[in-house]
C-alpha positions as CSV (number, residue, x, y, z in Angstrom):
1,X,22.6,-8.9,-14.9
2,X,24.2,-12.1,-15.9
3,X,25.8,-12.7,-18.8
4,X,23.2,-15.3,-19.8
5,X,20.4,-12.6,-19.6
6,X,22.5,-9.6,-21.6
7,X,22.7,-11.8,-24.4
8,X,18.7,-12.8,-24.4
9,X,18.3,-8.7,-24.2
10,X,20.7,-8.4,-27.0
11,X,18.5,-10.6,-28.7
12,X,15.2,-9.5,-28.2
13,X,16.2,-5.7,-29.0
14,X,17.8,-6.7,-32.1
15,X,14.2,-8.1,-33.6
16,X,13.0,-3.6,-34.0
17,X,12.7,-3.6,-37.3
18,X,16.1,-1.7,-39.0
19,X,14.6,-0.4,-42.2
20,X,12.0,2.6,-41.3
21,X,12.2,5.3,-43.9
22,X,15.4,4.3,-45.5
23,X,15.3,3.5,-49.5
24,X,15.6,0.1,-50.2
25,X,18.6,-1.1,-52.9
26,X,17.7,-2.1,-56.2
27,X,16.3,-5.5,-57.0
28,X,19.0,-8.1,-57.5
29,X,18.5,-11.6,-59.0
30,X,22.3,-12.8,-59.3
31,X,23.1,-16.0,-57.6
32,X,26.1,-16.0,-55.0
33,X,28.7,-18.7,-55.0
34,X,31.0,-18.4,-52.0
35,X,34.3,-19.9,-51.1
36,X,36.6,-19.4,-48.3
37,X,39.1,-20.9,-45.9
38,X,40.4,-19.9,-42.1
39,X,44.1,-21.3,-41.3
40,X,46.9,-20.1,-39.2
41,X,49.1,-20.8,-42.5
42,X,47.6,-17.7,-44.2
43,X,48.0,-15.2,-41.7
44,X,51.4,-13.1,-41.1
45,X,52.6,-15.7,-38.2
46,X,54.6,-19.1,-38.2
47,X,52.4,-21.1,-36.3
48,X,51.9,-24.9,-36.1
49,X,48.4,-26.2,-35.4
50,X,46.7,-25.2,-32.5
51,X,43.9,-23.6,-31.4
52,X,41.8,-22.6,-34.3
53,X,43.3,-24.6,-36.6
54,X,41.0,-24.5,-39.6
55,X,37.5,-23.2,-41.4
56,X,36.1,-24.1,-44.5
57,X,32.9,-22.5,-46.0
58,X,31.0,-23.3,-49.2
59,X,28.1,-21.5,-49.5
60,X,25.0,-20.0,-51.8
61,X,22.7,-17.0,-51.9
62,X,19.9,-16.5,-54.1
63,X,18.7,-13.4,-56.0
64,X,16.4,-11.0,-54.3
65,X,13.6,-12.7,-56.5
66,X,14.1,-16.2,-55.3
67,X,12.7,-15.9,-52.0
68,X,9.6,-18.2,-51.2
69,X,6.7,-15.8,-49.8
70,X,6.4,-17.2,-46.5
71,X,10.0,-16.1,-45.6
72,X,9.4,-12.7,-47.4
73,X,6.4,-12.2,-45.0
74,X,8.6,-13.1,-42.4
75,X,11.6,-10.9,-42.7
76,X,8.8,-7.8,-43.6
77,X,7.1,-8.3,-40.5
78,X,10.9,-8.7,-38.4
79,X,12.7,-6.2,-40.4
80,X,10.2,-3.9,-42.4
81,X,11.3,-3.0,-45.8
82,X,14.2,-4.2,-47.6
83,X,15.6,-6.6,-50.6
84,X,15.4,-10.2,-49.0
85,X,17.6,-13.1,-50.1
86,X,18.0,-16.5,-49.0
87,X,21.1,-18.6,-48.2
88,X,22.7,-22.4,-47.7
89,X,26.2,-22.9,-46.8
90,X,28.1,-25.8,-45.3
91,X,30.8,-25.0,-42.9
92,X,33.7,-27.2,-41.4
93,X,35.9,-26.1,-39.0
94,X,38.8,-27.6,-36.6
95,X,40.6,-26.9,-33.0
96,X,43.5,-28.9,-31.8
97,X,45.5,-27.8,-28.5
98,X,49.0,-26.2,-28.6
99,X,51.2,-29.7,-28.6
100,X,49.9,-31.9,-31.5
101,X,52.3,-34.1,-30.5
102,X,51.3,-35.8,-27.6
103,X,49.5,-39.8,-28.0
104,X,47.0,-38.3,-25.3
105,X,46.4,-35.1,-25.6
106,X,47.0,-32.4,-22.3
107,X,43.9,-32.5,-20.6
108,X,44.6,-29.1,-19.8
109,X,44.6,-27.7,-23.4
110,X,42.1,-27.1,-25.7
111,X,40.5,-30.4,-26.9
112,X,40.7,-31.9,-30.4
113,X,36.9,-30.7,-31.9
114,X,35.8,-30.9,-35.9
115,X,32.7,-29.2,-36.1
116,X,30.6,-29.4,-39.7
117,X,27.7,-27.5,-39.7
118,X,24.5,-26.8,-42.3
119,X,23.6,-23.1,-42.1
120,X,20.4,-21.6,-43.9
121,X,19.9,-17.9,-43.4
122,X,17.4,-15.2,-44.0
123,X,18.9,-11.4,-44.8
124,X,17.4,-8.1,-45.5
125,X,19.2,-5.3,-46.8
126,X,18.7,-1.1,-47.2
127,X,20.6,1.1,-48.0
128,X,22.0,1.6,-44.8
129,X,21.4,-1.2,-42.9
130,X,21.6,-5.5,-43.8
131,X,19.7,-8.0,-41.0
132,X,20.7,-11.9,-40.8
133,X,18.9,-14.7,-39.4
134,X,21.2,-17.8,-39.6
135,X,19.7,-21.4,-38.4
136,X,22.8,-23.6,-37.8
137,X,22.7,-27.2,-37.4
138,X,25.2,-30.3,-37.5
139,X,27.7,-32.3,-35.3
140,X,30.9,-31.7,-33.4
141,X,33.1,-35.2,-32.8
142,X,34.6,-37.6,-35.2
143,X,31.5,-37.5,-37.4
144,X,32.2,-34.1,-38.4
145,X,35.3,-35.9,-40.2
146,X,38.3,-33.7,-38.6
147,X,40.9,-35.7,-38.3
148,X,40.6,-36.9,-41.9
149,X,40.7,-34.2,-43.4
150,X,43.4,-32.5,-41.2
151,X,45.6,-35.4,-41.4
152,X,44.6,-36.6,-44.9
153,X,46.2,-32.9,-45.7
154,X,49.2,-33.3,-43.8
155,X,50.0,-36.3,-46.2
156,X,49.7,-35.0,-49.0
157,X,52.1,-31.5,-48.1
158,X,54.4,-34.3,-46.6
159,X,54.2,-33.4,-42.7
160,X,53.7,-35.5,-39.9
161,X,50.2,-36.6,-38.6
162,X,48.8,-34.3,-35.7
163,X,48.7,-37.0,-32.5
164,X,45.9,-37.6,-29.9
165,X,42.7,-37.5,-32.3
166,X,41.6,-40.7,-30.3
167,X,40.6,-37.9,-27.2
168,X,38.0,-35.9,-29.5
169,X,35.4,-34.4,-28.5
170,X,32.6,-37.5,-28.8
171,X,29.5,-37.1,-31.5
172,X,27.3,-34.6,-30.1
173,X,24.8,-32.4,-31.6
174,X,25.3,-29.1,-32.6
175,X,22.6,-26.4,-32.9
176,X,22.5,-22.5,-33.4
177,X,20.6,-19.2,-33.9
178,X,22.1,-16.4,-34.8
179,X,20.6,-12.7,-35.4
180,X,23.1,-10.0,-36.7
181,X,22.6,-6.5,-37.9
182,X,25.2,-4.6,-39.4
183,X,24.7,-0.7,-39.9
184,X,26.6,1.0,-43.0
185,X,27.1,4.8,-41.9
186,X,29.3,6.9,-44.9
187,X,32.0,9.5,-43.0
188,X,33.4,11.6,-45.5
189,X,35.1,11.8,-49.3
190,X,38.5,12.8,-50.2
191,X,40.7,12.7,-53.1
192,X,38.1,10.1,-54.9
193,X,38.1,8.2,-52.0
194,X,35.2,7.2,-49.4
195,X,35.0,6.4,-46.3
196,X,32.3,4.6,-43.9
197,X,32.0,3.1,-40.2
198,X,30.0,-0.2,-39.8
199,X,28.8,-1.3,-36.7
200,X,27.5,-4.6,-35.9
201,X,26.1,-6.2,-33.4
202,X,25.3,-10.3,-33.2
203,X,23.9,-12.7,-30.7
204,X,23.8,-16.4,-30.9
205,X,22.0,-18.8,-29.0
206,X,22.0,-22.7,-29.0
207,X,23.7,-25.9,-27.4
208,X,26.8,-24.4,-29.6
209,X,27.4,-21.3,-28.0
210,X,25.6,-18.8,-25.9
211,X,27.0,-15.2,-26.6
212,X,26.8,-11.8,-27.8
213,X,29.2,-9.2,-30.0
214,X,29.5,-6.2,-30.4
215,X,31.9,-4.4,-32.9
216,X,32.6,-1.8,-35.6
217,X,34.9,-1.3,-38.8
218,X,36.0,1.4,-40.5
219,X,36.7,1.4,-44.6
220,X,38.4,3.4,-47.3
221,X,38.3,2.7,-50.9
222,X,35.6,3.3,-54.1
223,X,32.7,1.7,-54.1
224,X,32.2,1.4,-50.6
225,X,27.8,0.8,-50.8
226,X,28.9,-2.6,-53.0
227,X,28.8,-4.5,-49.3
228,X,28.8,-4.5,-46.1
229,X,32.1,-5.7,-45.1
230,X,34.2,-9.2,-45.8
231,X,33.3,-12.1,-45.1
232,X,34.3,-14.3,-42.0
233,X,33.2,-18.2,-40.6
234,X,31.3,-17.2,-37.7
235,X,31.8,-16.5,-34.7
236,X,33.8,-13.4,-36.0
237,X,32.9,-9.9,-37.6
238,X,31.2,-10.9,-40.5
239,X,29.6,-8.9,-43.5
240,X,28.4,-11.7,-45.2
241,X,28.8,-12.9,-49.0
242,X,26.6,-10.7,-50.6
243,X,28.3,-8.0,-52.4
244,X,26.4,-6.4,-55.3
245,X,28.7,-3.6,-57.2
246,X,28.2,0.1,-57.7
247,X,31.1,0.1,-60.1
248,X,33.1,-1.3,-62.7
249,X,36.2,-1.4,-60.2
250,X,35.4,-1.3,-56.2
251,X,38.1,-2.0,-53.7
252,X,38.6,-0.9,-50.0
253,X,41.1,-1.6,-47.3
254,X,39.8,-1.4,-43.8
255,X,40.4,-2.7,-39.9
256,X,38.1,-3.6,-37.3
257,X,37.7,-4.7,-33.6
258,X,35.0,-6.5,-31.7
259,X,34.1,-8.4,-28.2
260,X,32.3,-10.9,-26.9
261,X,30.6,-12.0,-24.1
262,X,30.3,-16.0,-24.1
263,X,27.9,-17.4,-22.3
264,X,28.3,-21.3,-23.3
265,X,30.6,-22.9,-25.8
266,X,29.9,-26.7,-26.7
267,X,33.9,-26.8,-28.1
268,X,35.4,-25.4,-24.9
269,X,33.0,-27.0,-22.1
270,X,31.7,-30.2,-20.8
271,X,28.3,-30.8,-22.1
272,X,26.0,-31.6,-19.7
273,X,24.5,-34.3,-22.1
274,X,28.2,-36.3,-21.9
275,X,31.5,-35.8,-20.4
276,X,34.9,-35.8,-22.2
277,X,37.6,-32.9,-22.3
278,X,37.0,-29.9,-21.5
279,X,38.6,-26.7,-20.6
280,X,37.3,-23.4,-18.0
281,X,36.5,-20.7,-21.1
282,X,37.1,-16.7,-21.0
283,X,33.7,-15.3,-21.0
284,X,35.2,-12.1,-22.6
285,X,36.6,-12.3,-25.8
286,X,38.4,-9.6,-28.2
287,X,39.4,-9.4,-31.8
288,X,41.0,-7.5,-33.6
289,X,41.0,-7.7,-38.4
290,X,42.5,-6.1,-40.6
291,X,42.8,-7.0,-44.7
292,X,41.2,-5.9,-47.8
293,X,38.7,-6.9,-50.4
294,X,38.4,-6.4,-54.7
295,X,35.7,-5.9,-56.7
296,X,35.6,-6.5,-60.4
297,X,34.4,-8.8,-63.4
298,X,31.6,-10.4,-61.2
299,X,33.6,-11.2,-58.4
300,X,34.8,-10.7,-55.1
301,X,38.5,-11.4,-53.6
302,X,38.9,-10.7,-50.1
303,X,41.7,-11.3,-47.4
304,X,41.4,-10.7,-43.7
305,X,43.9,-11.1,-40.9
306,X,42.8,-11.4,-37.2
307,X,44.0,-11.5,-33.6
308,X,42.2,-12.9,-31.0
309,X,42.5,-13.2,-27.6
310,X,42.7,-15.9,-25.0
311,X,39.4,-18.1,-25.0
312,X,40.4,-20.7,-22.0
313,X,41.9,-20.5,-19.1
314,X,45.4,-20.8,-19.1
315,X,46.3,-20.7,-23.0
316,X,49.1,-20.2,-23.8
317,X,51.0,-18.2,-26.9
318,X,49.5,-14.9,-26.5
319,X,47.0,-13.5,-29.5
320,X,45.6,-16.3,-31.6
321,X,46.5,-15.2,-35.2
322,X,44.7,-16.3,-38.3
323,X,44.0,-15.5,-42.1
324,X,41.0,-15.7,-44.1
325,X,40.5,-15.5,-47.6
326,X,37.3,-15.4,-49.5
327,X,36.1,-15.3,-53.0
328,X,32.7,-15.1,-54.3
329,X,31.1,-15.2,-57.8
330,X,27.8,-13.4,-59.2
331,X,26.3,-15.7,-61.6
């Protein structure tokens, strides 16, 4: 089986519906506000730009009455039962190779990519269990506005311009589907403390990327059935920004692991609708996160530190270390 076809099997097994005979949550009509930002700068390591260089995410999510009926049909006849929202965010995110330096960047390293993206998304939640449909679309190249914004940064935190822009990844179109089910299973109690596994498993198709992941993460803190898990900027091991609390005061600390198996990536290889840079990708991928998240007043703090592993052929610097940081507001 080719990693092409896993990843349309992942797909099509993840449309059984996940509710069954579990209870569904109560209803919920607070609005979400979401932001968050991905940089190397926020994670335990020293690192200059490179790599995965930076994500930004502003994003929405309406009240479990908000949802129009069409889209309610939909999810009930996808997922079965469950408390339905819908969602809009805007995401911007930025690679650079390892030596920002050069006028003309290595041809052999990652290439220089902004990628802003418009992502509306359909979720269901038990319980136990919270589906996501996600429909991504936007631009990677100069129109994504990049090197503006990285640069325009560096000037005003007084650091040198990062060199070699000019060899971008040109303005092509960037489109996405992605389907991910997280599972919420509770272990045990002790002391006044919980604990829970949750499993997920996402695939996402499109000119983007082609690929499939699988991981789980395990939690302990109070209130653990307030969410399913921090938030990330995708691709990564996400539990999205909904978080509705079962207690004054919830809190957890946790750590995590996933792979995945990529079949395509638009940042990474040469499209085969224009040439430009390009690099030979890792179709396996790993992660490992580890952070914490805080739940009080209405809101949501959380933190997240990840490793990654190589993505292309012959990069260099080991595990790919980042931080992200999140907070979202119930209005």
């Amino acid at each position: 089986m080719t990693r092409t076809t896993l990843i349309w099997a992942l797909a099509a097994a993840m449309w059984l519906p996940a509710s069954g005979a579990f209870a569904q949550p109560k209803p919920d009509t607070a609005n979400i506000w979401t932001l968050q930002d991905e940089n190397a700068s926020i994670s335990s390591a020293s690192l200059s730009d490179r790599f995965y260089t930076n994500g930004l995410k502003i994003g929405w999510t309406s009240g479990t009455d908000a949802v129009p009926g069409f889209l309610a049909s939909l999810g009930h006849s996808v997922w079965g039962d469950g408390q339905q929202r819908i969602g809009f965010s805007i995401t911007q995110q930025i690679y650079t190779p390892a030596n920002t330096s050069l006028l003309v960047a290595d041809p052999r390293d990652r290439p220089y990519a902004g990628l802003l993206l418009g992502n509306f998304s359909l979720l269901s939640d038990t319980d136990t269990s919270r589906s996501v449909l996600v429909v991504s679309l936007g631009v990677v190249g100069p129109g994504a506005g990049g090197e503006g914004l990285q640069n325009g940064f560096h000037d005003l935190i007084g650091q040198s311009h990062d060199n070699g822009w000019d060899s971008q990844i040109q303005n092509t179109v960037a489109f996405e589907v992605l389907h991910e089910r997280t599972w919420r299973l509770p272990i045990t109690q002790f002391a006044g403390l919980e604990t829970d596994a949750l499993p997920a498993l996402t695939v996402g198709l499109g000119d983007l990327r082609d690929y499939a992941q699988v991981g789980v993460s395990f939690r302990i803190g109070q209130g653990l059935d307030s969410d399913f898990g921090v938030p990330r900027v995708r691709p990564g091991l996400s539990g999205g920004d909904v978080f509705v609390p079962t207690r004054p005061f919830a809190w957890y600390v946790f750590a995590g692991v996933d792979g995945q198996a990529v079949g395509y990536d638009l940042l990474l290889t040469q499209s085969v609708f224009r040439g430009g840079p390009h690099v030979s990708p890792v179709w396996d991928i790993g992660e490992v996160q580890a952070g914490l998240a805080v739940m009080a007043y209405g809101m949501r703090l959380t933190f997240a530190w990840v490793a990654q592993t190589q993505e292309f052929q012959g990069q260099s610097g080991g595990l790919h270390q980042f931080g992200s940081a999140a907070l979202s507001v119930r209005f």
